[in-house]
N, C-alpha and C positions, 0 to 999 in steps of 0.2 A: 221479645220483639215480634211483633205481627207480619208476619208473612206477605208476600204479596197478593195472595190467595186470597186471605180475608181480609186487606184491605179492598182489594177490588169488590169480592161478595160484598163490606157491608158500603162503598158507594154506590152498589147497585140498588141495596136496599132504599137509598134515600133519593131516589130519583124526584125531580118535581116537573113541572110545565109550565114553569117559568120560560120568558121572551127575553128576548136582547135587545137594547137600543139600535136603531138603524146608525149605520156610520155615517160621517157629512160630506158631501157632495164632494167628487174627487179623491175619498180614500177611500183605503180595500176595508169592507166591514169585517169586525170583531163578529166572531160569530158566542164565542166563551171561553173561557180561561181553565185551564187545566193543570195539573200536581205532575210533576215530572216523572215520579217514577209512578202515577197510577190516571191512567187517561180518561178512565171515569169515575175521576173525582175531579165533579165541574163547578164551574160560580158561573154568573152575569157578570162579573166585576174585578178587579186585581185584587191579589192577598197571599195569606200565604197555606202550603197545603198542611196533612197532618203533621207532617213528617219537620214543619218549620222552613221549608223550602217556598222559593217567591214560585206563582202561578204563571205560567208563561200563555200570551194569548194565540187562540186559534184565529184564523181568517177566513174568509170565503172563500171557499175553491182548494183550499188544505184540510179540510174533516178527514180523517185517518175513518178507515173502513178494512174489515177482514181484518188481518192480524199486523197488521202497523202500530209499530210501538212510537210515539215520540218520548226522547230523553233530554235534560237539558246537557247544557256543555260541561260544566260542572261533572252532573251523573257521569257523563261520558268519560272525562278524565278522573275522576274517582274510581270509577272499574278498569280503567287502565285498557277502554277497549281499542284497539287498530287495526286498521283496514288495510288491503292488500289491492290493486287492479287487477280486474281479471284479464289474463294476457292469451292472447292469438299467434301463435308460434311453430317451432318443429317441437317436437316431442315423440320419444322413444319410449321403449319398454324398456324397463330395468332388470338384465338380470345379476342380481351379485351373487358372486360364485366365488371359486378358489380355484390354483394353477400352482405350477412348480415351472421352474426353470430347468431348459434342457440345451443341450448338445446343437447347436445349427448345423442340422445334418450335410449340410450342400458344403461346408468348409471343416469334414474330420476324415479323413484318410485312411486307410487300413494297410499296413506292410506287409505284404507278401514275397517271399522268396521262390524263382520261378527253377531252381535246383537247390538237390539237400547238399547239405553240409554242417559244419560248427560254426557256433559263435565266438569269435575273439574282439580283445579289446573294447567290451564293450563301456558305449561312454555317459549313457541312459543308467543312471544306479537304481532308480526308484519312478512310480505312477509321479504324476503332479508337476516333475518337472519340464522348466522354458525351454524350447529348441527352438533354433531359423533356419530358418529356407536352406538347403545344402551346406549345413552342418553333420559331420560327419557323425552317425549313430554308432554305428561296428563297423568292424572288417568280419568277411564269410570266407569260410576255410572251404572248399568245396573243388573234387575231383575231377567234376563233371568241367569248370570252368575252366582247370587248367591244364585239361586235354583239349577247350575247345581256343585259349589263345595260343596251344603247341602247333596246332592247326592252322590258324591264321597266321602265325610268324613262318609255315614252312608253306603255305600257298604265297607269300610277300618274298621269299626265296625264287621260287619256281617262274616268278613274272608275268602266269596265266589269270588274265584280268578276270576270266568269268570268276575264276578259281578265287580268288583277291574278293570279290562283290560274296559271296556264298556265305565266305568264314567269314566275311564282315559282318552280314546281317542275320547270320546264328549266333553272332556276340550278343547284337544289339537284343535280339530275342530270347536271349538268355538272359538280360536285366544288364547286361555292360553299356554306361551312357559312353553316347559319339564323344565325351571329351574323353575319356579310357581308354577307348578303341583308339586315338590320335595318337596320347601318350607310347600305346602299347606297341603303335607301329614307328615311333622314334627311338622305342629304347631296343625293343628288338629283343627282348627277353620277358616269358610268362611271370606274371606274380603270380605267388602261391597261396595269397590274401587278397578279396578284391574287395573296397571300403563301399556302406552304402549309407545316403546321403539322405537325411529328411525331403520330403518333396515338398513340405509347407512348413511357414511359420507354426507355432502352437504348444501346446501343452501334451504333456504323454499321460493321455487318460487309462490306457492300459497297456501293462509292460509282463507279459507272462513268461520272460524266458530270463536265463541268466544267462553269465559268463560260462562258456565251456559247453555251453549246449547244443543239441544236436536238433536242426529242424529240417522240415519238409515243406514242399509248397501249400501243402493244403493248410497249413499253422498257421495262423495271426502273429507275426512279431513282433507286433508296435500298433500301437493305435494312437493318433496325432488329431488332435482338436485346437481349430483356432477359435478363440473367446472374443473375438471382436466382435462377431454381432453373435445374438442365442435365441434359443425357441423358448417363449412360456403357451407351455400346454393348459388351455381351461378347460375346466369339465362342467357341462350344462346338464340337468337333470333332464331325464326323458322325455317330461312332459312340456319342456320350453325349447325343444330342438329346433321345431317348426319357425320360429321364431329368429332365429339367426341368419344372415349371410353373409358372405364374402365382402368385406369392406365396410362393416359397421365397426364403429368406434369404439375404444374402448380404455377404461383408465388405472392401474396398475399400481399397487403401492405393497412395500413390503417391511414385514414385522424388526427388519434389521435396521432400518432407515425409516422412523417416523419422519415424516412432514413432507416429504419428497414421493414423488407420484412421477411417473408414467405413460404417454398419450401413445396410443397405437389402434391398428388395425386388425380386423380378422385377417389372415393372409389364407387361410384353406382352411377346411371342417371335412374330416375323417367320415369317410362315406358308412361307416358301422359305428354300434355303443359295446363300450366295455362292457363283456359278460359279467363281469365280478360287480361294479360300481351302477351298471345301469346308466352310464352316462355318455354324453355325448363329445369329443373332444374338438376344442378349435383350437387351431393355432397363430400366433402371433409371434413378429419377430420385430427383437430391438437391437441397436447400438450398444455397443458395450465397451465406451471409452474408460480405461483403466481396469477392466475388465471387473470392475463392483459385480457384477450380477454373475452368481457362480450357478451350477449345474445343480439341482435339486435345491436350490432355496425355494420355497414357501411361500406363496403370493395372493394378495386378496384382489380380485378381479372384477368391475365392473361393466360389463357390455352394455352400449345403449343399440338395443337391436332393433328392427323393424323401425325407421324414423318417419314420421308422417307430417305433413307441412298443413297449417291453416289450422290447427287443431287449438279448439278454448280450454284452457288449462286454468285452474286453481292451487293455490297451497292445498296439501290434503289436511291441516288441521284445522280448513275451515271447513269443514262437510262434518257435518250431523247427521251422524248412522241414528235410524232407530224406526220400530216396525216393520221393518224391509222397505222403508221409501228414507229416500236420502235427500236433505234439503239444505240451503244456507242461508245466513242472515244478510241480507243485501240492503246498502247506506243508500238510500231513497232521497235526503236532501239533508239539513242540517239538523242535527239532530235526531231524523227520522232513519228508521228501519222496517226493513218486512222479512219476514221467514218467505223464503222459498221453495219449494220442489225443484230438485233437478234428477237428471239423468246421467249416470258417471260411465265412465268409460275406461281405458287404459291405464294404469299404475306406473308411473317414472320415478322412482325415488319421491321425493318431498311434496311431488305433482300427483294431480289426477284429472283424469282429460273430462269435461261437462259435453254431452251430447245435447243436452235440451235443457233450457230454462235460463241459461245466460248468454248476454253479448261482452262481447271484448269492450273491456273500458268501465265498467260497471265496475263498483268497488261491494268488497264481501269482508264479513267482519272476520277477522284470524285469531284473536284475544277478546274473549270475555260474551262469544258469541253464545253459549250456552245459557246463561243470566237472561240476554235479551230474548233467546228462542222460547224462555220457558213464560215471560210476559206475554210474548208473542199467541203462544200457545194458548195461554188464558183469557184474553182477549178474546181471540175467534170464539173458543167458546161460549162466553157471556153474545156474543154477536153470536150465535147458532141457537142462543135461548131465545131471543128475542122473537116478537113476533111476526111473518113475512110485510114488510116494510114499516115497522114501529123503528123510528131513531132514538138512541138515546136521548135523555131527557139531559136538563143544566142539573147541576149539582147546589141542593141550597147551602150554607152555610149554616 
């Protein structure tokens, strides 16, 4: 099969200087008739081209010049080729990245005990398990506590108010809550155990002590995490940090749960980058009804960062890389197309932003542009042979 190449070289070869009839008074003149897939192969007259395809006619004021291809409708849907509008919009930088789920620091508590003592009865077996709000964890064995309500039941004796107010709030500062201190001055006798109570709903993310144990204030005895809402941490590479802020969007989906995605916000970005990764961390915070999203899962991250308004966007599969100059096929009228140069700009996923050579509304081919760019191509050329103002000539049969 004969290329387009040599179809076009050998209609160039048979050029003639043959004239067209004038058209009749009131309609647009025929200027000559042309072969759909090769525009310089011309007649004076209707017929059909090499290829068995009918000639479709040119008129005055539509002679195709530079690298304009005319195709018929047929050609068109034969290549299966479709066109996109070019759209004037917001448009963002894409960065896709990766994140883990973590801990919502502002809702996980840490237990401290503010005198030593031992642990009894404890009710916490193991890490992972459910606690609420003032459920009882342990009772603390501790000397320090029942020297200081021996002290308060014998100031409550003595009827000296100052004395009353003192041992009261050396309880309270000992970790004894006002409902303890009520109990302790109606029963009128020290407990030798005093129970301590969750201070939040949550989960026991970490539980380092057992039964029988002996702690100190400075110890961690419990560490309490509620799962209602969580952090996912993203990590942005060094060189797109610039590029982020506080409140750009962002969209979330994880390998545990296909098809279910995520919409959220940056909420803060960590003023340093990890020494180890190079990277930059932002964070986000979501809802966490039924608490699906656990602590260290694995998440793939979308930021649309830096968003910019008015920007001419294209599909990126209709941009034709090649030489360092970037161009596209742009639908001119029916049938017709032109290669054009443009000037790209910013990368958003499936987009790419055009600085110069396109208006919003213009249609660009997305399928089957390559075919028509490379006619395109060849045309100009045979027009770059030609002599400065020689037209092509009709095509004889």
């Amino acid at each position: 099969m004969k290329t387009l190449f040599t179809m076009a070289f050998l209609a160039l070869l048979m050029v003639s200087n043959q004239r067209l009839p004038a058209a009749a008074d009131g309609e647009k003149e025929i200027l000559y008739w042309v072969a759909p897939m090769d525009p310089n192969y011309r007649r004076d007259e209707p017929g059909k081209s090499p290829m068995g395809m009918d000639l479709i006619p040119v008129y005055a004021g539509d002679e195709e010049t530079g690298s304009d291809v005319t195709i018929s409708a047929a050609v068109v849907q034969n290549l299966g080729v479709r066109t996109e509008a070019v759209q004037q919009g917001t448009l963002s930088r894409l960065i896709d990245t990766v994140g883990y789920i973590d801990y919502d620091e502002s809702k996980v508590s840490h237990i401290h005990l503010r005198v030593s003592g031992w642990i009894e009865n404890l009710s916490v077996k193991s890490a992972g398990e459910q606690v609420e709000k003032n459920q009882r964890l342990f009772n603390l064995y501790s000397p320090e506590l029942v020297n200081a309500q021996e002290e308060f039941l014998r100031a409550l004796n003595s009827g000296n108010k100052d004395l009353i107010d003192a041992s009261r709030e050396r309880l309270n500062a000992l970790g004894i809550s006002r409902s303890g201190i009520i109990q302790l001055e109606k029963r009128r006798k020290a407990r030798q155990t005093v129970p301590i109570y969750a201070p939040q709903d949550g989960v026991v993310s970490e539980l380092p002590v057992r039964e029988g144990m002996y702690v100190q204030p400075a110890m961690n005895v419990m560490t309490l995490a509620d799962l209602s809402s969580v952090w996912l941490i993203a990590e942005i590479f060094e060189r797109q940090a610039n590029w982020v802020r506080t409140g750009d969007n962002a969209e979330v989906t994880l390998p545990f749960l296909p098809g279910k995605s995520w919409q959220g916000q940056v909420e803060y970005i960590y003023p340093s980058l990890d020494m180890k990764t190079r990277t930059l961390m932002a964070r986000l915070r979501f809802d966490n009804p039924g608490e699906s999203l656990k602590p260290n899962m694995y998440a793939r991250v979308k930021l649309y960062a830096s968003p910019r308004d008015n920007v001419i966007s294209i599909p990126l599969e209709a941009l034709i890389r090649s030489g360092g100059k970037d161009r596209v096929i742009v639908k001119t009228g029916e049938g017709r197309f032109d290669a054009r140069e443009v000037v790209t700009g910013i990368e958003s996923g499936e987009r790419i932003e055009i600085t110069e050579g396109l208006e919003a509304g213009e249609e660009v081919v997305i399928s089957g542009q390559f075919l028509i760019d490379s006619e395109a191509s060849l045309k100009a050329s045979f027009t770059r042979m030609s002599e400065p103002g020689e037209m092509p000539q009709e095509q004889k049969p």
